[in-house]
C-alpha positions in Angstrom: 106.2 87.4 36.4 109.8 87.0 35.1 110.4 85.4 31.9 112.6 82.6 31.1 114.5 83.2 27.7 113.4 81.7 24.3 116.0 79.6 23.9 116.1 77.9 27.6 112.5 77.2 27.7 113.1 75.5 23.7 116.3 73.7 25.5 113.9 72.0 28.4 111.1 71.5 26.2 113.1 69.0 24.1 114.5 67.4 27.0 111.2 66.7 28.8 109.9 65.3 25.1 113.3 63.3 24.4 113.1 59.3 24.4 115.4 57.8 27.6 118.6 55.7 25.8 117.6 52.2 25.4 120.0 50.1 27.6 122.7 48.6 25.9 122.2 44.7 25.2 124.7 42.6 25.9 127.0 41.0 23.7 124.9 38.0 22.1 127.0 34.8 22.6 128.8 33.1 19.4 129.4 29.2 18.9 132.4 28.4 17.1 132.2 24.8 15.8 135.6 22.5 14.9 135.7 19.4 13.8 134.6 16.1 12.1 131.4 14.6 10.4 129.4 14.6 13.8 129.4 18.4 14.9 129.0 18.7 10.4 125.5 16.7 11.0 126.6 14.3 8.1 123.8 11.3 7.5 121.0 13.9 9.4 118.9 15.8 7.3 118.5 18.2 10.7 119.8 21.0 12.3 123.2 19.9 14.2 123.9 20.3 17.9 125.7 23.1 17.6 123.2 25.5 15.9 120.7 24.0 18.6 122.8 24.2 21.5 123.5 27.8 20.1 120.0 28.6 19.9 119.4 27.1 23.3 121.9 29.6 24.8 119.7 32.5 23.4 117.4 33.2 20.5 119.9 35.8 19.3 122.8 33.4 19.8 124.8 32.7 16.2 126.7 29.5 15.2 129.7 29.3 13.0 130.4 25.5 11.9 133.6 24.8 10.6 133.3 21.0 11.0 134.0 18.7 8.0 133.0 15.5 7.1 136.3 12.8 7.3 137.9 15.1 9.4 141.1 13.8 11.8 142.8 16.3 14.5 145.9 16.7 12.3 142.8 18.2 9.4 141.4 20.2 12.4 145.3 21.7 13.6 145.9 22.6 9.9 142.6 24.4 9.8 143.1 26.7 12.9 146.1 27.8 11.0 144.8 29.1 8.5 144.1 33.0 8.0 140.5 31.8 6.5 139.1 31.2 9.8 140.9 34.1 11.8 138.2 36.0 11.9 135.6 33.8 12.9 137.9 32.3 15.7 138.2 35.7 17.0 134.8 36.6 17.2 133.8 33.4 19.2 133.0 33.6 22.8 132.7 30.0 23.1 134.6 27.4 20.9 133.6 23.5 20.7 135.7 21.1 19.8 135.0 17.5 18.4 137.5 15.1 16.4 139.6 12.1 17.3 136.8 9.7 16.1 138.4 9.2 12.5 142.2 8.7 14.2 141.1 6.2 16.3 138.6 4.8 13.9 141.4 4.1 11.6 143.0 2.2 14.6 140.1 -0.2 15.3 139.3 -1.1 11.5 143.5 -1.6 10.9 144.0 -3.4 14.7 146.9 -0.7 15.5 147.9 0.6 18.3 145.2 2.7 20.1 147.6 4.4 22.9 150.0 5.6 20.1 147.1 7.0 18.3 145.8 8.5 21.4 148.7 9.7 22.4 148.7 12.0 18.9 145.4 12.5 19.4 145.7 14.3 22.4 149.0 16.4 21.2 147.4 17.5 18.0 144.3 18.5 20.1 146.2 20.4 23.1 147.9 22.3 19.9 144.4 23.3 18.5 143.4 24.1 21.9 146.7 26.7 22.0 146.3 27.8 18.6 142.5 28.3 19.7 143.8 30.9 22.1 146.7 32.8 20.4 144.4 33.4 17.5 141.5 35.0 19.5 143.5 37.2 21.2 141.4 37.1 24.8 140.4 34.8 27.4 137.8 32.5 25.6 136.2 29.3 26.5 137.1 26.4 24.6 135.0 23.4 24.9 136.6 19.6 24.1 134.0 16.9 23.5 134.1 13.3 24.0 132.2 10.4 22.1 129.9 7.7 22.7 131.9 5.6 20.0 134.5 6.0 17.4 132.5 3.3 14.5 129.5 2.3 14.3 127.1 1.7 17.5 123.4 0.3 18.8 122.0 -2.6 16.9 124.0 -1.7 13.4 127.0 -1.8 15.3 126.0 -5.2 16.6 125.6 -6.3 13.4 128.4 -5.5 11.4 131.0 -6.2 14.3 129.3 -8.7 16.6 129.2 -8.3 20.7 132.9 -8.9 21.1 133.9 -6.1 18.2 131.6 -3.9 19.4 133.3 -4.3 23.2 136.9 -3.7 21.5 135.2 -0.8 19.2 134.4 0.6 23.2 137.5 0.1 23.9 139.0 1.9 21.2 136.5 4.8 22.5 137.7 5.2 25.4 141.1 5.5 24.5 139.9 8.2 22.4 138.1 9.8 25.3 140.9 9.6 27.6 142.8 11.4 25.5 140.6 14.3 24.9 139.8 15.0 28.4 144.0 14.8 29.2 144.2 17.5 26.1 141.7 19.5 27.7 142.8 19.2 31.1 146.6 20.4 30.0 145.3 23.1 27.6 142.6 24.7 30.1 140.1 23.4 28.3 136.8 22.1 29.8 135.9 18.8 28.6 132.3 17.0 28.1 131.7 13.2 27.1 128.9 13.3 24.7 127.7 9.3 25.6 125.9 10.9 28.4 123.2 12.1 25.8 122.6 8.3 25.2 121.5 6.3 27.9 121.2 2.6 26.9 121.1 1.1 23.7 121.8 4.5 21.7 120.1 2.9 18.7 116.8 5.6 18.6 119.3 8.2 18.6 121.7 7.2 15.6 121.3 7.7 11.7 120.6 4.6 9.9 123.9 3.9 9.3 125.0 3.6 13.4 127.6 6.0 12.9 126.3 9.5 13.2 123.7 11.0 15.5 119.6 11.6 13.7 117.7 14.6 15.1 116.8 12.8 18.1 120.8 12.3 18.6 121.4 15.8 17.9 119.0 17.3 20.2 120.2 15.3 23.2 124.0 16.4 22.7 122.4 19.9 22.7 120.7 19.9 25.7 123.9 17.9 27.6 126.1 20.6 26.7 123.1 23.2 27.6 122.8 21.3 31.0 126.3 21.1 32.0 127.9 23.9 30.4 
């Protein structure tokens, strides 16, 4: 019988015994959060849509949220500017974007001119958009949102402005809206309108002060962007 030298038999024994590679996983998605008090989750003692909707994309998912309270676009397109968010731009592989309410909430409460506003709304946000882009480096998905209403909504909104108020507070909204989807649509961006997570009276879905959304709020932007992005 021939004999198979020392040091090939060691070399097969430790490959037979040897543990196969695990498989690579792949690259766990990152959420990348800009704007104003509603993406924040100001008034909600809760987890905010975008650590939920971040969570719904997969377990391992992680969220940065950059939003702040009171802020306007022009806050938001001095942000992205900044070298203190570089790196977290350029790790996302999905960034959301949500202001304009605080612009054209200023509008409504001072009876200016809502397409002048909107018109810098939607310059201001098409230059985030870019800035979005140059800063990450590589194709990445950029996400503008849409809101159910600038001020206050559902039966506090009733209250404090009255049926016709509350019609021109719409109005104001959709100003707001329409600007956001024409930044989007100019920049590449894709664009969602958040008051389809309220259907009716979007009272049961808004903190007690009508303005911002309560758990219940949060949860149902979550699973709208989960649905239809």
């Amino acid at each position: 019988m021939s004999r198979w030298p020392l040091a090939v038999v060691a070399l097969l024994t430790l490959n037979a015994c040897a543990t196969p590679e695990p498989e690579p996983r792949p690259e766990e998605p990152v959420v990348v959060t800009l704007g104003d008090s509603v993406p924040a989750g100001t008034g909600c003692d809760c987890r905010p849509f975008p650590d939920l909707y971040a969570r719904l994309l997969s377990s391992h998912a992680a969220s940065i949220n950059l939003a702040q309270p009171g802020f306007t676009t022009a806050d938001v397109r001095e942000q992205v500017g900044t070298s203190d968010i570089r790196d977290d731009i350029r790790s996302a592989s999905l960034v959301v974007v949500m202001a304009g309410a605080n612009d054209m909430a200023e509008a409504f409460e001072n009876g200016d001119d809502y397409p002048g506003t909107a018109r810098a709304v939607q310059d201001a946000v098409s230059s985030i958009v870019d800035t979005v882009r140059s800063e990450h480096g590589s194709p990445v998905t950029v996400l503008v949102l849409g809101y159910w209403n600038v001020v206050r909504d559902g039966e506090v909104g009733l209250s404090a402005y009255g049926a016709d108020g509350l019609e021109e507070a719409r109005r104001a909204t959709r100003y707001c809206n329409d600007a956001l989807r024409q930044a989007a649509e100019h920049s590449g961006a894709a664009y969602l309108d958040t008051s389809a997570a309220f259907t009716g009276d979007p009272t049961a879905f808004l903190t007690p002060d009508g303005d911002h959304p309560n758990a219940a709020g949060h949860e149902a932007i979550a699973a709208l962007l989960r649905g239809r992005h």
